[in-house]
N, C-alpha and C positions, 0 to 999 in steps of 0.2 A: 308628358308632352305639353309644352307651352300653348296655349290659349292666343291664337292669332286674331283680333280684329279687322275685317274686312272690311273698304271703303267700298260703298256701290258706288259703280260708275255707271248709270244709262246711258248708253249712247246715243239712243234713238227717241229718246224725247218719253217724259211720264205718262205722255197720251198712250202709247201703244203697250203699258204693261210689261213690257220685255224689257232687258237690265243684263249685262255683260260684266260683270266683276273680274279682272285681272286675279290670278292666284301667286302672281310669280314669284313670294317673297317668302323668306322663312320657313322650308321645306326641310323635314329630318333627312339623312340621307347615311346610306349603310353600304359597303361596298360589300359584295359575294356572301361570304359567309362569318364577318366580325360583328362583334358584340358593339362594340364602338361606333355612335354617330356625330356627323358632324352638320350643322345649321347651313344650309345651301341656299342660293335663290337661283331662280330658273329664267333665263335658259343655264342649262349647265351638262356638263360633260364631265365623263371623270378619266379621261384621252386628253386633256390640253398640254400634258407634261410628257405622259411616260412615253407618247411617240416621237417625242424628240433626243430620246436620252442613246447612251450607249448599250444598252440591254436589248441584243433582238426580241422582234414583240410588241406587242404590248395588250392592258388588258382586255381580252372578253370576255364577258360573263355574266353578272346578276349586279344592275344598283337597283334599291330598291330606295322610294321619298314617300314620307308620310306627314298628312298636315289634320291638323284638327279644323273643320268648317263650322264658321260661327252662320249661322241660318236665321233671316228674320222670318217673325210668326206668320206675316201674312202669305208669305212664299206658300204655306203649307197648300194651299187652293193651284197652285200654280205647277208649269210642270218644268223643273231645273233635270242639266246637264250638264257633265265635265268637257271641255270639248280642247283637245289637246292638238296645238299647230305639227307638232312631231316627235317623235320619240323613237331611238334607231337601238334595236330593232323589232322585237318583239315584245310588247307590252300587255299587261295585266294590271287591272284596275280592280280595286277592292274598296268597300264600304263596309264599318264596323266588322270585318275578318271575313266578310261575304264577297266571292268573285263577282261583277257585278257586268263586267267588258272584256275584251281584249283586241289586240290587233295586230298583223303582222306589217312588216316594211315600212321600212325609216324615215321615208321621206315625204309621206303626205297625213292630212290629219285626220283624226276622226271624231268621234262625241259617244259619251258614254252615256244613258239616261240612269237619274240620279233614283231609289225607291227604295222603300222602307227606310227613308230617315227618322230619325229621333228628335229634331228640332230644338234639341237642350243642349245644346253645346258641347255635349260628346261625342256628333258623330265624324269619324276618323275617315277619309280617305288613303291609301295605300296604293305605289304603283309599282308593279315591278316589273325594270326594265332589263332585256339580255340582248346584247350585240354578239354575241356567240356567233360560230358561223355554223348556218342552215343549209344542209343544200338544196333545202325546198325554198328559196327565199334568195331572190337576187339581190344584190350583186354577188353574185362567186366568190371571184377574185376580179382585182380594178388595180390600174395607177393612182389611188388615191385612200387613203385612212378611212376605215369605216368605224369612229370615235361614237362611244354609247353614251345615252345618255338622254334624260329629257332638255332637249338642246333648243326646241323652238315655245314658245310661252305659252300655257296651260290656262282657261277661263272657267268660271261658273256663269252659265247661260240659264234668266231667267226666263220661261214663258208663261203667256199665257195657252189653255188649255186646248184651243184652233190656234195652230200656228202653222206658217210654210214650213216645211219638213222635208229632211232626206236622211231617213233611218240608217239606210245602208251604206252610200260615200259623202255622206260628213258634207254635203257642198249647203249654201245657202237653201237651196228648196225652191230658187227664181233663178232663167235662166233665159238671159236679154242677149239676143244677137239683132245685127242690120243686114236687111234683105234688099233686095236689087236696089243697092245703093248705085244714082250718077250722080251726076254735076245738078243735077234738074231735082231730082227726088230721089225720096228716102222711103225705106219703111223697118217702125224696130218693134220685133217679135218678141214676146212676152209667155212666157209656158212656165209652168212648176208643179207642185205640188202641194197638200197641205192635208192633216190629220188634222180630226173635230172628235178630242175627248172630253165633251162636255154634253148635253140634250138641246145646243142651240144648232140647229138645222139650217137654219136662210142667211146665205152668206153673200157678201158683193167682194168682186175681187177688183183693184184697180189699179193701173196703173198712170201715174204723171209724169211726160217727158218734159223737161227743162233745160233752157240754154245755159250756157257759161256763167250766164252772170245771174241765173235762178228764175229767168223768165217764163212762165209758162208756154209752152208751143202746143201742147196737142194732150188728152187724158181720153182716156178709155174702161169700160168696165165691165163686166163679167159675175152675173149671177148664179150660184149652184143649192143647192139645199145637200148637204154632207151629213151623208151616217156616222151612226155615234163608232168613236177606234176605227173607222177607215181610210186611205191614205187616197184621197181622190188627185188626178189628173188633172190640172186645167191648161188651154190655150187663150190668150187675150185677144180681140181685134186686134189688127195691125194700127201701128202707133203710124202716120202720117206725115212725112217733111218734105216740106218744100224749099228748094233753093239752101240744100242742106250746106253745111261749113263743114268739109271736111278732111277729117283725122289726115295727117302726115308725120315724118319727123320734124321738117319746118317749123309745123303750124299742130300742133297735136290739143284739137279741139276736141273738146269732151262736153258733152251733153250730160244728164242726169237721168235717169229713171228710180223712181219712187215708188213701188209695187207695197200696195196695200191691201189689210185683209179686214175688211167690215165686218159687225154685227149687224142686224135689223134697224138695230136703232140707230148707227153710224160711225159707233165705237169703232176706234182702229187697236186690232187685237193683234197685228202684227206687221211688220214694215221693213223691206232691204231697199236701200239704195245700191243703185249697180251705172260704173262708167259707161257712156256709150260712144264710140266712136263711131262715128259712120265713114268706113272708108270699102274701095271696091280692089279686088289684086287679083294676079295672073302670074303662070311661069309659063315660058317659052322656050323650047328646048335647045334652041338658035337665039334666040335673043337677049332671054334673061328672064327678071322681073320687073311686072310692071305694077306699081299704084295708082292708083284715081288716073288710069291711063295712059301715067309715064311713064317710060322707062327708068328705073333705079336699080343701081348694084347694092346689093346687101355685102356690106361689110362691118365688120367689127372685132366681136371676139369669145368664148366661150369663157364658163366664171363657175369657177369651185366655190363653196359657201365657207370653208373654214378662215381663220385670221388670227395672227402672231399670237403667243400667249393663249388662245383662248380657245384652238378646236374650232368647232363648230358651233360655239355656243355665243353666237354672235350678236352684238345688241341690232334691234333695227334699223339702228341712226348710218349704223356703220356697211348697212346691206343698201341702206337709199343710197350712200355716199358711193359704192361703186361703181350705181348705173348715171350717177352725175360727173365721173370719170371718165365714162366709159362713151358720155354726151360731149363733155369737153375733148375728150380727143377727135371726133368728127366722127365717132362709129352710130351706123342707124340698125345695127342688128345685133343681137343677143343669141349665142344658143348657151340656153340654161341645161347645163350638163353636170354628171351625167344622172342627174335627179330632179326633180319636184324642189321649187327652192321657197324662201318665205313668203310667201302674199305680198311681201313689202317693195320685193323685186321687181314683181309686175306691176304691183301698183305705179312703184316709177317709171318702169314702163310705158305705163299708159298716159303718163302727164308727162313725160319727158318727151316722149317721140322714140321709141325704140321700139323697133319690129323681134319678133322674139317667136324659140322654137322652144320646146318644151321637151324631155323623153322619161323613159324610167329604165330604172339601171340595172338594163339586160344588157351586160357588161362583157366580154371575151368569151365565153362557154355557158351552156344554158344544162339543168338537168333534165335527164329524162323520165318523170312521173307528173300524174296528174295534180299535185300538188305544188309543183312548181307554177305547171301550167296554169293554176288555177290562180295561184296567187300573184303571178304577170297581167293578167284579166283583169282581175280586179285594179292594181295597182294602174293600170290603163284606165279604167274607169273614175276609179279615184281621182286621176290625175286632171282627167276630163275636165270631169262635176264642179271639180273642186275652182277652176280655174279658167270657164267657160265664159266669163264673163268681162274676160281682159282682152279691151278691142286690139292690146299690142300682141297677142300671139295669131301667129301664120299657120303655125306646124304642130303638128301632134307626132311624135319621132319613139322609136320605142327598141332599138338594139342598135349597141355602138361595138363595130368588130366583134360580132359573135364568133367570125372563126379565127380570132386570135390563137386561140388557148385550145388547139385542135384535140381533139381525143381521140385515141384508137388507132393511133396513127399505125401501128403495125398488123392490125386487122384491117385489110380493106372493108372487107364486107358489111364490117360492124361500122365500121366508119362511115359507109355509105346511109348506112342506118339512122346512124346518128344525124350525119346533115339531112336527111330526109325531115328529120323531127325541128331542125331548127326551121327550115321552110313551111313545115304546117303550122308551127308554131306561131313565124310571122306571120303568116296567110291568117289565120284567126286571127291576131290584134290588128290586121290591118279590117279584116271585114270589120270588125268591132268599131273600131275604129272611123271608118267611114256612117256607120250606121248611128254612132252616138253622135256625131257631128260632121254634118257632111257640108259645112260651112270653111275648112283648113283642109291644110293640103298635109301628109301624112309622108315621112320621110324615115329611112334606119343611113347610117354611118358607118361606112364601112373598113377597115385595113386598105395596105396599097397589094394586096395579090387581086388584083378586079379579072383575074382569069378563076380564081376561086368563085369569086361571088356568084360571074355569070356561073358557070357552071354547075355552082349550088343550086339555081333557080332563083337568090334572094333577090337580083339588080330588078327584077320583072314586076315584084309583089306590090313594093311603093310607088305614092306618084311625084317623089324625088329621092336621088340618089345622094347622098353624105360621101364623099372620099376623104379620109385622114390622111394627109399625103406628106414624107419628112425626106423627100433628096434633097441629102447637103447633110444631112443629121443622123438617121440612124444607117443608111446607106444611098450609095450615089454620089453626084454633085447638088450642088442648090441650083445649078446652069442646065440638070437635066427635069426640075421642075415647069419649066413651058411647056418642051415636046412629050412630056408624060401628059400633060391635060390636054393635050390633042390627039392621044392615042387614046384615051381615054372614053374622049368624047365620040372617036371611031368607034370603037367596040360598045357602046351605049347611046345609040344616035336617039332612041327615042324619049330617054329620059333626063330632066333638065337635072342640073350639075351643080351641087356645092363643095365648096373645098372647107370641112367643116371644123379639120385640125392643120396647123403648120407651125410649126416654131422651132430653136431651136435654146438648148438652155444658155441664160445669163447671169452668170456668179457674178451680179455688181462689184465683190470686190475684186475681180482677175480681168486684168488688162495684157493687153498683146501686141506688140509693135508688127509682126507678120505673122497674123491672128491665122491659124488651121481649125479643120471641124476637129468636135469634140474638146477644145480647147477652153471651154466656158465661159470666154473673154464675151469683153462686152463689145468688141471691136469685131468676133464672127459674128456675134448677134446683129450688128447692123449689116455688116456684108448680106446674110444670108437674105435679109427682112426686105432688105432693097430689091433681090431678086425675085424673091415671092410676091410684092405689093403689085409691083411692075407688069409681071406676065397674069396677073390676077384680071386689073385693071383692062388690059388690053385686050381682054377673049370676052368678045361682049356672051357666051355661050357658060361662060363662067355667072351664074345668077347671085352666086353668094357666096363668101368667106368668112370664116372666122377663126380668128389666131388664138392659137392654144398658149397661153391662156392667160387670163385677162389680170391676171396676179399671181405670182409665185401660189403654191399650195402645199399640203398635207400630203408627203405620199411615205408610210413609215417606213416599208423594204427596200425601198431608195437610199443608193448607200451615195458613192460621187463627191464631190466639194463641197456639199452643204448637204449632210445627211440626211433621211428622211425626209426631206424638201424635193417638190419638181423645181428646177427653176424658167421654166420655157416662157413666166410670167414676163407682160408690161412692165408690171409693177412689182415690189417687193412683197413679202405676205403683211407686211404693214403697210402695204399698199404707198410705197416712195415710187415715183415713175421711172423708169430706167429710159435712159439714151431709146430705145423702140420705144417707149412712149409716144415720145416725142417726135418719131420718126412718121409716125402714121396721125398724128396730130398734123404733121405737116402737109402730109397729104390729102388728108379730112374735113380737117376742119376750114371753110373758105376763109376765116376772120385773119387780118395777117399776124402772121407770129415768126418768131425770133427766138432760139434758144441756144445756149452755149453748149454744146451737147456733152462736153466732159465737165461740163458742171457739177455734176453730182461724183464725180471724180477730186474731189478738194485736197487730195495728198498724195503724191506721185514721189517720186524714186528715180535716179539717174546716175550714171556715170562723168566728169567731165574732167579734160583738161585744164578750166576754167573755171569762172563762176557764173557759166552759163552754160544752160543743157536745151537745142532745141529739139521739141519732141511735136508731135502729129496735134491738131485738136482740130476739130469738127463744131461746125455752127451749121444746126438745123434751121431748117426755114422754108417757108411758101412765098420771101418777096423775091425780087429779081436779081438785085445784090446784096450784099453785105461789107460793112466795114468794119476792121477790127483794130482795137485799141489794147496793146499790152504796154502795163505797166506807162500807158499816158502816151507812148508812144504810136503815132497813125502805123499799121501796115498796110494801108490802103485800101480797096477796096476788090471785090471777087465775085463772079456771075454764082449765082444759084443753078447748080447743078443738081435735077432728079433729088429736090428739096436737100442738099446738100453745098454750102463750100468746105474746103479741105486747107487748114494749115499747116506751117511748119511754122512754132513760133518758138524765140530766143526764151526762155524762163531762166531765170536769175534765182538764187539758193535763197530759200527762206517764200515768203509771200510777195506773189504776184497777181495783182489786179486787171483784169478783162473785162473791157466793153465792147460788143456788138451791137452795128445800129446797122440801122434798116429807113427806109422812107415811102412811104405808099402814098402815092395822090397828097406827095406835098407834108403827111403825118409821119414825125420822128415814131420808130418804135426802137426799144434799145432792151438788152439783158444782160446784167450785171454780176460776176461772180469774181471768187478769188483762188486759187490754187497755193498750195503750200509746197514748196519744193524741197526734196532733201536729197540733195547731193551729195554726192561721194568723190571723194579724189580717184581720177586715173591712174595718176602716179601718187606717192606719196611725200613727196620731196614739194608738191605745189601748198606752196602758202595761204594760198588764197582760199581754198577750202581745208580749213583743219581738219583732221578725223578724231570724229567723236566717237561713230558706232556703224556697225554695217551685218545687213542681214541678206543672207544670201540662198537662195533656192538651187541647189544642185538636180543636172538632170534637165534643167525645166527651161521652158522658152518664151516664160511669162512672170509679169511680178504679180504681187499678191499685197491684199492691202487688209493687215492685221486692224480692221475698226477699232475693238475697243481700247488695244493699246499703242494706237496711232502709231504705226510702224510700218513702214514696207518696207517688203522683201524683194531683191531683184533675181533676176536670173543668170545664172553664173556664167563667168568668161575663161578662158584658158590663161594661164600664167603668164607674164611676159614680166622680163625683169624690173622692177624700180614698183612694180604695179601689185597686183592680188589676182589668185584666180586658181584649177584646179589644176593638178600633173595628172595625168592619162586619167582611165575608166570611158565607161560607157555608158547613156544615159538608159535605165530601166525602159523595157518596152514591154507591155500584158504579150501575153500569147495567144492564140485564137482568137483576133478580133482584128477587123479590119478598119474599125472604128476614132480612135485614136492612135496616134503615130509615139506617142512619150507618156508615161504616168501609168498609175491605178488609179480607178474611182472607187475601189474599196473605204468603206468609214470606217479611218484609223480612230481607235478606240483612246480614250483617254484626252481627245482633242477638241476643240469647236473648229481650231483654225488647222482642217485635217489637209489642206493645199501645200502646207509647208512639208507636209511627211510624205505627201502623195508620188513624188518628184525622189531620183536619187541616181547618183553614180557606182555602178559596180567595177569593180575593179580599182576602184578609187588607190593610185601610188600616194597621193598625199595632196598637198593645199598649204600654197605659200601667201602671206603676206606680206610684202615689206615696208611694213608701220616702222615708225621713229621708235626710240628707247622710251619705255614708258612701264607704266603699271597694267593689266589689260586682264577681261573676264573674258572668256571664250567657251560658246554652250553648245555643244554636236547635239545633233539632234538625227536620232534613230528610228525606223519601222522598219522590218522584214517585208517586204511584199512579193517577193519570191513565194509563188504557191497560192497568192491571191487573183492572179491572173484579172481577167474583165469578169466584172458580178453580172449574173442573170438579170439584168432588169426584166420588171413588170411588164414593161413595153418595149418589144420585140417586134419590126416588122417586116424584116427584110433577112430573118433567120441568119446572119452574121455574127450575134454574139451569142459567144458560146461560152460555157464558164468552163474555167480552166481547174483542174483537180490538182495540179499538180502538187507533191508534199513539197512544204518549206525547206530551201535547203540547211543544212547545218552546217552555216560557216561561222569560222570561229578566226579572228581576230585580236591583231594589238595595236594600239593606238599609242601615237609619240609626238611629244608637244615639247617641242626646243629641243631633241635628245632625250629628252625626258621621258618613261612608262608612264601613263595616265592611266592607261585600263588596256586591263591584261585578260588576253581568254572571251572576251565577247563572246557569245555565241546569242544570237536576237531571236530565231525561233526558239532553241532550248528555254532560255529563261524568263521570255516575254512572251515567244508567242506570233503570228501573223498578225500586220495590221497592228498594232500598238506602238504608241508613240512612249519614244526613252529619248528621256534626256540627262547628258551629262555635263556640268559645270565646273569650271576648273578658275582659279584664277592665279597669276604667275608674273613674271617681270621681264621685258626685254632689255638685257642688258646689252647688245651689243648692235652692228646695224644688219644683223642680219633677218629682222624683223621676227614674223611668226612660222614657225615650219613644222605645219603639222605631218606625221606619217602614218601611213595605215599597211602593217603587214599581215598577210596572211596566212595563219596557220591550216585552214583546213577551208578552202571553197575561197572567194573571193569578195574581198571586205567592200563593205558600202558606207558610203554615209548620204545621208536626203539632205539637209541645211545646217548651216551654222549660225552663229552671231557672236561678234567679237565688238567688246566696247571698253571702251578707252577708262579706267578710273583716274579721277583724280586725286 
């Protein structure tokens, strides 16, 4: 084992003895059961890969990380601990081969106490972590990756021998809230605890509040005499303000408190600072929420903690950078779901202005022993302790759709059983709940069956209700989401209302000219968003929303156009904003803005007789009008409609440049982008666009925008003489699903860009081109999806998808290129398989003007093909 050097960092200054040393660098690390390690630094996960790959699964099971602790002498007087931000999910801590801690659940932290060390540079810490799945141990089963690993940053915590203390959930030991906060006065409460393993007995407890800029405003203090190893209680005077400033999202002032722990003689043996905001809130079951007295709609959006490449093991930089996203689009609310996320989150939180709900991930189905239950308790407390002292959380929130994932369904009785235990279940975390903090309001989230819920008894237990609500998306219209939340609000009159899921997914790269649900276009995604925002907005009874979700995420049994990915994200999982970004910026944010909204759309695909193709574009915005410049030329100007105008603009082949301007109070604002066009001839007899190459999507009624090898694929046309396009077939439809009308969202194996195989014509007679005489490469591209029917998603809410069993058929085919046999006997399930992407390349000469004629006969079932690409050699 290499010999790591540790910088001390104090962070609280050399007066107080105490010292926080970062561990996170050069850690051994071992996966299950190989002999072989590899040098890690932390945060880290060992999920950042294999839940993206084509192997269902991925791993759970044992890492374990081992680091050698270099230890100064004088520490020995002193009392150190490991104190670890999170590790998912089950963790074991060892010193020199001795178990020394352990801890269940992923997502809040705890503290090991460090003893019988050696002081000589041998002594070894050891952790080993298992994300196996538990059934004593929530989450169950989730829409989201449960990736192991010690993923959040690991400390050695020096103290002295009186220090503030919380043995049992890990929080500071100080625990600062604001009591009858108005406009007039303040008062901020001060309680903790603290252990005295030393013989000094007379102790001053104190704390100092301070303005924004370090002013002193008000100190108080608190004498005990503490037995030797006893964990004494303390409450401080009420801290005093007058003509307090405060906390909003506007204006999100923060105060200071500085709680100190005296010796006799004045020595400070220990010291937390903690934010304080001083703000006063309410919900109203008719009107909403209110802050410091006003009325305010909570909106925003909920936020997975994993990100591109990386799992969950995500630097801090990049957790602050979401909730400064999440500010710039105009959102003042957060629900951090469906776990405990890093201290860095709220920290932003709290200096940004964002109001925030918190829960632990009592996720679709709960089990029934007391070790689940016990360890839901806990994790509630944890969640607490650990995070009591962030003036931006409202909510304490603790089951999201527990009766998704119903059990027992063919026993009533037992079933009745069962939902009896989820109700006592929550009836305990909520008393808990109330009693550890009875300063937030306590909320669960629920499915759209709200005839279950009532009838379970859960709508009754909190004192707000969460609805996940998706018409338009997993069933319905997105036109039946308004009068759903007025029924809603009938059948729950006496409990105030959040809407705490909506969204629908957005494949950035699938565009749609007469965008349908389930189509992944970025074009439903704005339809949908418009509708949702709108009747959101308008039910002042609606207190809060937040849009699922705040960035693409980690979901690995997610199969669809982008595998293992939700995409129902803002933002991409690299966090790029998508067209709804920018949709709810418009409405958010008061500041004026201006955006091109197929901006981030920079390579498009078209048909023309010409060497122009106008197609749809959209400029977002909050001014009044807009004027648009393409390519230099005015198309005048357009009122803003529901933060929206709508074009039809001429694009020209090749690059076209766009300006949008806007004028507020006299101020140019403008947004600048360029689109790359690639046009295709209509006919092929037009000069004016030569043919290079063409890629075409069969079946499908959308194009597709291959990134990385800058390509798109259009959606196919029927034959017409002089032109290209297919002879007969029919475009593939799943079976048992009401959900999408065209496609599988099976993950075709073998692909990244699985949109192209997703799509296909059965019965396919053949596919004419009529290209000039030339040289030409032409690539069929194959999947069987016959047998793969609609997948079981994770998230089910409206009991419509149903997975389809059916076996793949065994059709067997021959394919013919100019007359030509290319391939004989095809048969896609025998030799490939369901879901796999085949591809076949040929390349050949048109000698005459009858272009390209491919044919497809069949010998047994009926032939298919998903896409081609035909390009021109020179």
């Amino acid at each position: 084992m290499v010999l790591i050097v540790l910088i001390t960092v104090n962070c609280f200054g050399q007066k107080t003895g105490k010292s926080v040393i970062n561990l996170n660098a050069n850690w051994s690390f071992q996966k299950g059961n190989t002999s072989s390690a590899s040098m890690v630094n932390i945060p880290h996960t060992w999920n950042a890969f294999d839940t993206m790959d084509d192997v269902p699964g991925y791993y759970r099971g044992i890492g374990t990380y081992k680091k050698k602790l270099i230890l100064k002498p004088e520490w020995k007087t002193k009392k150190l601990f490991l104190y670890f931000e999170g590790a998912n999910q089950e963790t074991e801590v060892y010193l020199n081969g001795k178990k020394i801690g352990s801890h269940i659940g992923g997502y809040t932290a705890f503290r090991v106490p460090l003893v019988n060390l050696k002081f000589n540079g041998t002594d070894e810490v050891s952790v080993k972590v298992d994300n196996s799945y538990n059934e004593n141990i929530a989450p169950l089963t989730a829409d989201f990756t449960f990736f192991g690993g010690m993923y959040r940053s690991v400390y050695l915590e020096v103290k002295e021998p009186i220090h503030f203390v919380d043995n049992q959930y890990a929080s500071k030991g100080v625990f600062v809230h604001a009591n009858n906060v108005t406009k007039a006065n303040a008062e901020v409460i001060v309680n903790g605890n603290l252990i005295n393993s030393s013989a000094n007995a007379d102790l001053t407890i104190r704390s100092i509040l301070t303005d924004a800029a370090g002013k002193k405003i008000n100190e108080v203090k608190f004498s005990t005499s503490a037995g030797t190893n006893k964990v004494i209680g303390f409450q401080l005077p009420k801290i005093l303000v007058s003509n307090p400033q405060l906390w909003s999202p506007e204006k999100p002032y923060l105060y200071q408190a500085t709680t100190q722990l005296l010796d006799k003689k004045g020595k400070v043996l220990d010291e937390v600072t903690t934010p304080v905001g001083l703000r006063f809130f309410s919900f109203d079951v008719e009107k909403g929420f209110f802050l410091n007295g006003s009325p305010y709609k909570l909106i925003g959006a909920s936020r997975h903690q994993d990100f591109a490449k990386m799992g969950n093991a995500v630097p801090k930089a990049l957790q602050i950078k979401d909730i400064e996203l999440l500010k710039e689009m105009g959102g003042n609310f957060l629900r951090v779901a469906h776990y405990p996320q890093d201290q860095s989150v709220l920290n932003a939180c709290d200096s940004l202005g964002i109001l925030a709900s918190v829960e632990i991930p009592i996720v679709n189905e709960i089990t029934e022993t007391e070790a689940f239950y016990n360890n839901c308790k806990t994790m509630q407390l944890e969640m607490i302790k650990q995070n009591y002292n962030h003036p931006s959380i409202i909510i304490w929130a603790y089951m999201n759709e527990v009766l998704l994932r119903m059990k027992f369904g063919n026993e009533p009785e037992r079933k009745l059983k069962y939902i009896a235990n989820i109700e006592k279940l929550a009836q305990s975390l909520e008393d808990l709940t109330r009693k550890t903090d009875p300063t937030r309001y306590t909320m669960m989230s629920n499915h759209g069956d709200v005839n279950g819920y009532i009838k379970a008894g859960l709508v009754k237990i909190p004192m707000l209700v969460g609805w996940n609500l998706y018409q338009g998306w997993y069933g319905g219209k997105s036109e039946d989401f308004g009068p759903n939340l007025d029924k809603i609000h009938q059948q729950v009159p006496d409990k105030p209302l959040l809407v705490t899921e909506f969204g629908a997914d957005v494949d950035p790269r699938i565009h749609a000219f007469t965008p349908i649900k389930f189509d992944k276009s970025l074009e439903y995604g704005m339809l949908y968003h418009q509708i949702y925002i709108k009747d959101i907005l308008k039910r002042p009874f609606v207190v809060g929303a937040a849009v699922w979700n705040l960035a693409d995420f980690g979901s690995e049994t997610r199969e669809e156009t982008m595998p293992h990915v939700n995409n129902k994200g803002l933002m991409t999982l690299d966090r790029k904003p998508k067209n709804t970004f920018y949709l709810y910026k418009a409405y958010l944010n008061p500041k004026p803005f201006l955006k091109i909204g197929n901006g981030n759309w920079n390579l498009r695909g078209g048909v023309s007789e010409s060497n122009i193709s106008t197609q749809h574009l959209q400029v977002i915005s909050n001014t009044d009008t807009v004027e648009l410049f393409v390519n230099g030329k005015n198309l005048g100007k357009k009122n803003v409609v529901d933060r929206l105008t709508n074009w039809d603009v001429p694009f020209k082949n090749g690059k076209n440049d766009i300006k949008a301007v806007s004028f507020v109070k006299g101020n140019k604002i403008e947004d600048l982008t360029n689109i790359t066009f690639n046009l295709k001839p209509e006919v092929f007899n037009n000069l004016t666009i030569p043919f290079k190459s063409m890629n075409v999507l069969l079946g499908s009624q959308r194009q597709f925008v291959d990134e990385q090898n800058q390509e798109v694929w259009l959606p196919n046309q029927v034959y017409k003489e002089g032109s290209w396009g297919s002879i007969g077939g029919e475009a593939f439809k799943p079976k048992n699903t009401s959900r999408q009308s065209y496609g599988s969202d099976k993950n075709i194996i073998g692909t990244l860009n699985d949109p192209i195989y997703q799509t296909q014509l059965i019965g396919l007679e053949g596919y004419q081109l009529d290209v000039p005489r030339g040289k030409y490469e032409i690539t069929l591209h194959f999947a069987e999806l016959a047998g793969t029917g609609a997948s079981t998603l994770p998230y089910n809410l409206d009991s419509l998808i149903a997975s389809n069993k059916e076996i793949p058929e065994q059709r067997i085919f021959d394919v013919y290129l100019n007359d030509k046999q290319i391939i004989k006997n095809i048969n896609l399930a025998a030799n490939y398989g369901a879901a796999n992407a085949v591809q076949k390349k040929f390349e050949f000469i048109v000698a005459d003007d009858k272009g390209i004629r491919l044919m497809l006969k069949g010998i047994k079932g009926k032939p298919v093909l998903n896409a081609l690409q035909v390009k021109r050699i020179n």
